[in-house]
Backbone bond lengths (Angstrom), bond angles and torsions (degrees), N, CA, C in turn:
res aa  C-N    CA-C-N  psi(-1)  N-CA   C-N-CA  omega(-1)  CA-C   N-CA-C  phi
1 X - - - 1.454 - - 1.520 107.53 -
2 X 1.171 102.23 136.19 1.795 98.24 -175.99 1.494 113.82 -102.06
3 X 1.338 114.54 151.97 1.500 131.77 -152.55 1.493 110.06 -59.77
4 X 1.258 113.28 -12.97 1.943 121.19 173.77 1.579 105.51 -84.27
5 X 0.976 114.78 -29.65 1.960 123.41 167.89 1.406 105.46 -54.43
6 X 1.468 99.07 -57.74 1.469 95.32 -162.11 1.998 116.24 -66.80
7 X 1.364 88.74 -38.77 1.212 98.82 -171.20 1.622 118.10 -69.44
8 X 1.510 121.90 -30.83 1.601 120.68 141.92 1.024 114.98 -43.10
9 X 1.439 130.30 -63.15 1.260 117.95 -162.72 1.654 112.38 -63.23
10 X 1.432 116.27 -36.20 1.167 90.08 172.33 1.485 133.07 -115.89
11 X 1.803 107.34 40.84 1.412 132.32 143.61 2.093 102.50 -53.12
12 X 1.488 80.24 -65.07 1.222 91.85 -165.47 1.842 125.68 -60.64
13 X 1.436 104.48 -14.47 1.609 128.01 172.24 1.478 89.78 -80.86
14 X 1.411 139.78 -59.18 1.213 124.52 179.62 1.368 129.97 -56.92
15 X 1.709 123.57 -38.52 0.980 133.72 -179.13 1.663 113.82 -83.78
16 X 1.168 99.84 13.30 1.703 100.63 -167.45 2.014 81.80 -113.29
17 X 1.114 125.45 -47.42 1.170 159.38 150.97 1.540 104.37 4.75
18 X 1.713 88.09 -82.74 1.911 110.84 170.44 1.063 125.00 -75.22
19 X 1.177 130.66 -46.08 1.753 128.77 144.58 1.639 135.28 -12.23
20 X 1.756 104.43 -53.45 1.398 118.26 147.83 1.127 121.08 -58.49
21 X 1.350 129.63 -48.76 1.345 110.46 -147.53 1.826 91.67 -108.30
22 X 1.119 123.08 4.29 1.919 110.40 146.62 1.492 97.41 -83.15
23 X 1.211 125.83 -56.52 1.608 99.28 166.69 1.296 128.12 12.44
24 X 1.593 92.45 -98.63 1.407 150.25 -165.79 2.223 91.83 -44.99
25 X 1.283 110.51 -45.08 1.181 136.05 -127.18 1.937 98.33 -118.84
26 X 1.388 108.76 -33.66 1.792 93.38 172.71 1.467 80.57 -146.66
27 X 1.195 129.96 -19.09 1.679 104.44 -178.02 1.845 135.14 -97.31
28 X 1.265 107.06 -13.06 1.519 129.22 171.46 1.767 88.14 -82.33
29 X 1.408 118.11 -38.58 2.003 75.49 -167.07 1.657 109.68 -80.30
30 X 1.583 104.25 -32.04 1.421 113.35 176.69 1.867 118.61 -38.87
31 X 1.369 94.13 -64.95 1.975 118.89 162.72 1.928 86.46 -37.90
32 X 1.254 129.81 -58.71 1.245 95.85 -165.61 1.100 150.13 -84.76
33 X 1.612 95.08 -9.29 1.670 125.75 175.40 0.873 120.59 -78.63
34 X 1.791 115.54 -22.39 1.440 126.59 -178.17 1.713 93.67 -90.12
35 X 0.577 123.90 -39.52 1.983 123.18 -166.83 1.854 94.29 -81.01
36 X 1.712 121.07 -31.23 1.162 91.57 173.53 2.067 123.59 -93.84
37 X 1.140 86.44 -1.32 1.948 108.03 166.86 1.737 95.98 -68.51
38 X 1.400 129.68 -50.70 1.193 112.29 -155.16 1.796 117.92 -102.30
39 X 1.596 89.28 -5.25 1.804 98.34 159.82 1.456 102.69 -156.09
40 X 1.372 104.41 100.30 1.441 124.80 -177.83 1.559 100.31 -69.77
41 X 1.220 133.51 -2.99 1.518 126.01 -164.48 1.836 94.69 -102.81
42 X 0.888 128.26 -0.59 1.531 139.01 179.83 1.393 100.63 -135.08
43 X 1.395 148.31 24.43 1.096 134.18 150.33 1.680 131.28 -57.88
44 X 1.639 104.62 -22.18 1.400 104.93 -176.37 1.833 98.14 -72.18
45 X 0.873 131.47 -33.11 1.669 141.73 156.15 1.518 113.66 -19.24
46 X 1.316 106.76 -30.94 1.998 108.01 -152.71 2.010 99.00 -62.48
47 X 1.753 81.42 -56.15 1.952 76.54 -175.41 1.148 114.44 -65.34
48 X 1.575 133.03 -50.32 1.392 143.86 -156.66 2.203 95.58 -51.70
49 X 1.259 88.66 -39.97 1.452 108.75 176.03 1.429 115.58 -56.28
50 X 0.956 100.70 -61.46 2.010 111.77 177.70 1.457 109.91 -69.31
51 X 1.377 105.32 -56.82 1.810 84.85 -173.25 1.677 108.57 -65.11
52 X 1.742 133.05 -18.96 1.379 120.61 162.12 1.311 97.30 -55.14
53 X 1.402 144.96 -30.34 1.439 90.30 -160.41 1.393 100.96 -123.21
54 X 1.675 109.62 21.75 1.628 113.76 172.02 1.897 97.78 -73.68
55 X 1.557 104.51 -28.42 1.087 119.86 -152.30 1.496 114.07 -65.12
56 X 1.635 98.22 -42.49 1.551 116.00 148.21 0.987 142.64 -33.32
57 X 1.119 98.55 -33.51 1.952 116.04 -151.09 2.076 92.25 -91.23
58 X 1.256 96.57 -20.90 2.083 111.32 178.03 1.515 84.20 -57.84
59 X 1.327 127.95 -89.33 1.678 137.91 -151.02 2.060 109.89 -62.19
60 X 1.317 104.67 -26.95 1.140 92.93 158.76 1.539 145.08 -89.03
61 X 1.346 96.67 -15.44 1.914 114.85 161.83 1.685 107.21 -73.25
62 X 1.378 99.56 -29.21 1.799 90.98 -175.61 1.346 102.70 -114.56
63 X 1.113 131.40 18.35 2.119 142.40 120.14 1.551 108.08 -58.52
64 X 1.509 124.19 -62.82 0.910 128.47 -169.63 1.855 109.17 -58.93
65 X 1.376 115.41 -37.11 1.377 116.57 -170.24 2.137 106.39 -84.33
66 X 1.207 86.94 -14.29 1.477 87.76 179.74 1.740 96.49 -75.64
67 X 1.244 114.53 -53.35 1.518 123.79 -173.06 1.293 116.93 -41.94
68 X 1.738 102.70 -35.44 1.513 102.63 177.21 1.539 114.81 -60.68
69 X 1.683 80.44 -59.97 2.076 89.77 171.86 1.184 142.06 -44.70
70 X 1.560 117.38 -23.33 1.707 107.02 159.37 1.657 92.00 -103.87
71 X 1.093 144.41 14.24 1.868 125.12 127.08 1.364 110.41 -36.56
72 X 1.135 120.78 -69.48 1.439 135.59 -175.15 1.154 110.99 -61.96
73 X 1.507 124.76 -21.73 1.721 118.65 178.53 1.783 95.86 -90.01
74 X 0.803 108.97 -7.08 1.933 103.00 -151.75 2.173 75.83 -102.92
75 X 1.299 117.38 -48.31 1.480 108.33 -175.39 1.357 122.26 -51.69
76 X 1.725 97.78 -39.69 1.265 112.29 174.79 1.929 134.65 -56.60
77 X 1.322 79.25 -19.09 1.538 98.68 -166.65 1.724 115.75 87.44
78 X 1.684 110.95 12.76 1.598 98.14 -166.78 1.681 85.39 -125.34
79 X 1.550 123.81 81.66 0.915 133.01 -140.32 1.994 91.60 -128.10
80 X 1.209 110.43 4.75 1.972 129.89 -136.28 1.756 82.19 -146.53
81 X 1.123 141.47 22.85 1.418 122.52 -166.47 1.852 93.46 -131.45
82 X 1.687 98.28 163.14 1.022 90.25 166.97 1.636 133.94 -97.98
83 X 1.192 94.58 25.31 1.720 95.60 171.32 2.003 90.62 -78.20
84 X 1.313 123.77 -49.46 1.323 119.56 -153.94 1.802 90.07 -55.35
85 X 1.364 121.95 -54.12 1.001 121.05 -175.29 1.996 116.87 -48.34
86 X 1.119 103.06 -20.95 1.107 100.08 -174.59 1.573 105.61 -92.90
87 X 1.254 115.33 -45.45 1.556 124.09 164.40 1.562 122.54 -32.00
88 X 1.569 116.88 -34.68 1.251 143.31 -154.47 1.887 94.18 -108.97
89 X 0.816 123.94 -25.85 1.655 129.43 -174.06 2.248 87.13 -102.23
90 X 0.607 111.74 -46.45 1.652 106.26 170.58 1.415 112.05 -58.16
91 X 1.393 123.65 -50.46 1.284 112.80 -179.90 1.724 107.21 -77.56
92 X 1.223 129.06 -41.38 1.704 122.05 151.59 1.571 106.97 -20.83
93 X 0.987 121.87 -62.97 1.715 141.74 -178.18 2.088 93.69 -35.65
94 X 1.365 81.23 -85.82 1.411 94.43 -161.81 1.476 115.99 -45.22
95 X 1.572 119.68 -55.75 1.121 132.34 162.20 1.861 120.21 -34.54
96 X 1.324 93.15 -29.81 1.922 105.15 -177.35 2.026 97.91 -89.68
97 X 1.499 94.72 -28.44 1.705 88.64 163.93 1.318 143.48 -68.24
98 X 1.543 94.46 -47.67 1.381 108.15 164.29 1.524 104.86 -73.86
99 X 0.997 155.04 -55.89 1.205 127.50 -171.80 1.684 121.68 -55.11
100 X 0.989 117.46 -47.69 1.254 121.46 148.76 1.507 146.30 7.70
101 X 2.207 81.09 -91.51 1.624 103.34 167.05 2.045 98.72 -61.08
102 X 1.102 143.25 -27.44 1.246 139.60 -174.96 1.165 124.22 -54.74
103 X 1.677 106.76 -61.16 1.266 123.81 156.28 1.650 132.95 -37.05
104 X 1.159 97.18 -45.82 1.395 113.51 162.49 1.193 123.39 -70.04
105 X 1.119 119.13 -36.21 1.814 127.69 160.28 1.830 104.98 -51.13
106 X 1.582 103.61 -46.86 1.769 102.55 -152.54 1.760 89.40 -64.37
107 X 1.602 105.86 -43.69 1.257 99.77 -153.50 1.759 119.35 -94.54
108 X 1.922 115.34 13.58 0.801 104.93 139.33 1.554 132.37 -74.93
109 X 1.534 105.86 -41.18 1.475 113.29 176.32 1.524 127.37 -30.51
110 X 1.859 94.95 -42.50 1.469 98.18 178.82 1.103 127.03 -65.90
111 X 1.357 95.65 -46.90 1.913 103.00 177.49 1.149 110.33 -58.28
112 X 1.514 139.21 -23.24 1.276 116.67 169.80 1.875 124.06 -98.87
113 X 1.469 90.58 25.51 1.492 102.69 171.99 2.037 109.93 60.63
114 X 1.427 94.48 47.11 1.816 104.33 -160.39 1.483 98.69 -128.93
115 X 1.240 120.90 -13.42 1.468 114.85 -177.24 1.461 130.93 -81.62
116 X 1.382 110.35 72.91 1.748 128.40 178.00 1.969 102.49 -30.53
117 X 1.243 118.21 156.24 1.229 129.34 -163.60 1.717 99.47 -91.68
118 X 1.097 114.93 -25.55 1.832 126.56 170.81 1.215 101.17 -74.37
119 X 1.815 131.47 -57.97 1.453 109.87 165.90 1.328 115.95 -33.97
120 X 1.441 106.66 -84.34 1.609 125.82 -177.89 1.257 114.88 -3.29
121 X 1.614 108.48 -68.94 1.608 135.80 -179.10 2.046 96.37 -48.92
122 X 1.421 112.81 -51.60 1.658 102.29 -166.38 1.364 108.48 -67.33
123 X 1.537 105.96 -43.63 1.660 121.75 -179.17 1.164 125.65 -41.65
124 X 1.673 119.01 -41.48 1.188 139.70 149.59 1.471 136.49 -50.13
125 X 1.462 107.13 -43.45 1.419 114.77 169.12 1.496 109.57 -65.55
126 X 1.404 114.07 -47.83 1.534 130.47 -172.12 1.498 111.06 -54.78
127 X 1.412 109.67 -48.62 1.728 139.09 161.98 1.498 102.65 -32.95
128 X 1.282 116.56 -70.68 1.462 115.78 -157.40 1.579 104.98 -96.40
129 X 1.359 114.26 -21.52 1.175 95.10 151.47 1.451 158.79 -101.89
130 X 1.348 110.84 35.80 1.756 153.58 159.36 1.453 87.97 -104.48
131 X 0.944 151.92 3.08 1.700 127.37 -159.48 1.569 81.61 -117.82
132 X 1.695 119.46 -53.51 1.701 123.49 178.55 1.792 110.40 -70.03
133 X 1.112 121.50 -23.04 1.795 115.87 176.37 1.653 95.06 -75.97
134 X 1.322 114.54 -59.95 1.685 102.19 175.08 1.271 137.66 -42.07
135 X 1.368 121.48 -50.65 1.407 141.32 146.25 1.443 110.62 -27.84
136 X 1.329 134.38 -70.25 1.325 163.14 176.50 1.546 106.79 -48.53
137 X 1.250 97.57 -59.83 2.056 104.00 -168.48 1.957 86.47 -76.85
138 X 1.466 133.27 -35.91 1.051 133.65 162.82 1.781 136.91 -52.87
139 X 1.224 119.05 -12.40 1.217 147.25 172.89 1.461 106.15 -101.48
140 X 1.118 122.20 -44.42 1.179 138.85 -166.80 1.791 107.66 -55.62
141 X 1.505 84.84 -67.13 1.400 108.96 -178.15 1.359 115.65 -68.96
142 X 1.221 126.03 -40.29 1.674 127.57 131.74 1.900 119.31 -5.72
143 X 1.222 90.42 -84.05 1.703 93.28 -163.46 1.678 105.06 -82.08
144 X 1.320 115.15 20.82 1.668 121.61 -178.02 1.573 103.20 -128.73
145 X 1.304 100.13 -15.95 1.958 110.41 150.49 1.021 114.80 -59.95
146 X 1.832 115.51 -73.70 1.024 126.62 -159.17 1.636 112.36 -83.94
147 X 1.310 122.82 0.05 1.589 131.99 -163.95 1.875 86.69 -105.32
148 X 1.765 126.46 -34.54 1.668 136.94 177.80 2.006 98.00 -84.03
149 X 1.669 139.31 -6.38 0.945 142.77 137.16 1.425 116.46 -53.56
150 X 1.078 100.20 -80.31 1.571 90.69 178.85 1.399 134.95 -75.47
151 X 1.426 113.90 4.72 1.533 96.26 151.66 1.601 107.22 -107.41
152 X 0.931 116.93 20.94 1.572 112.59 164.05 1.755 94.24 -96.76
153 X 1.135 139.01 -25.29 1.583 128.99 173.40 1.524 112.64 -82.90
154 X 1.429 119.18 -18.08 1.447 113.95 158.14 1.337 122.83 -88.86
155 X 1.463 123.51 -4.95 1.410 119.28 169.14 1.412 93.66 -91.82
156 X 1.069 146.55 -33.75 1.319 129.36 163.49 1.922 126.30 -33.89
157 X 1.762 82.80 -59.06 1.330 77.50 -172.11 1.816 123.85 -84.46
158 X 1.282 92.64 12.01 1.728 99.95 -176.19 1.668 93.96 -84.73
């Protein structure tokens, strides 16, 4: 992979990075003051709401920081090791967290008869997409096992 790859990608790990976390940072509390102004009967909801998804925001900075790290293994040329493999089973991790903590978000919401069809709709997207990076970072880490097997059986036999 050549050194202009890497270095987008992790423009783009940074800028995906800062994007969240003003998010995270002036636009989730605003979203909540306004949603609890316009149905005061679900206001006790606003925090229970925010810290789920501050709570989130943990497994995707430390997805995001793993991502950097096999950048840095793949620049390096040590792209075949088992730290990457281990880097790649962390973001499996995180991705299996956040989907998770989500679920647990959808299905308190319901029970309290609070789950708007625009949540629903994001919850879902958010859902399946932690459900395909896990899968993915899980395959991944699969054939970068078995691809760090076999060249440990040809340095054997050399």
């Amino acid at each position: 992979m050549r050194q202009g790859t890497t270095i987008f990608l992790k423009l783009a790990i940074f800028i995906l990075g800062i994007i969240i976390l003003s998010l995270c940072v002036f636009l989730l509390p605003e979203l909540a003051n306004v949603a609890a102004k316009k149905n005061p009967e679900y206001a006790f909801l606003r925090f229970p709401i925010l810290v789920g998804l501050y709570l989130t925001a943990i497994p995707f900075y430390l997805a995001l920081y793993q991502g950097l790290k096999l950048l840095h293994f793949i620049e390096k040329k040590n792209a075949f090791s088992d730290i990457a493999v281990t880097s790649l089973g962390h973001i499996k991790i995180c991705a299996i967290t956040i989907f998770i903590l989500y679920v647990i978000g959808i299905i308190v919401l319901v029970s309290q008869n609070a789950l708007h069809p625009g949540i629903a709709l994001s919850g879902a997207v958010i859902i399946f997409a932690t459900l395909v990076i896990s899968f993915f970072a899980a395959v991944l880490q699969e054939l970068l096992r078995n691809a760090l097997d076999i060249k440990e059986e040809n340095d054997l036999t050399v």
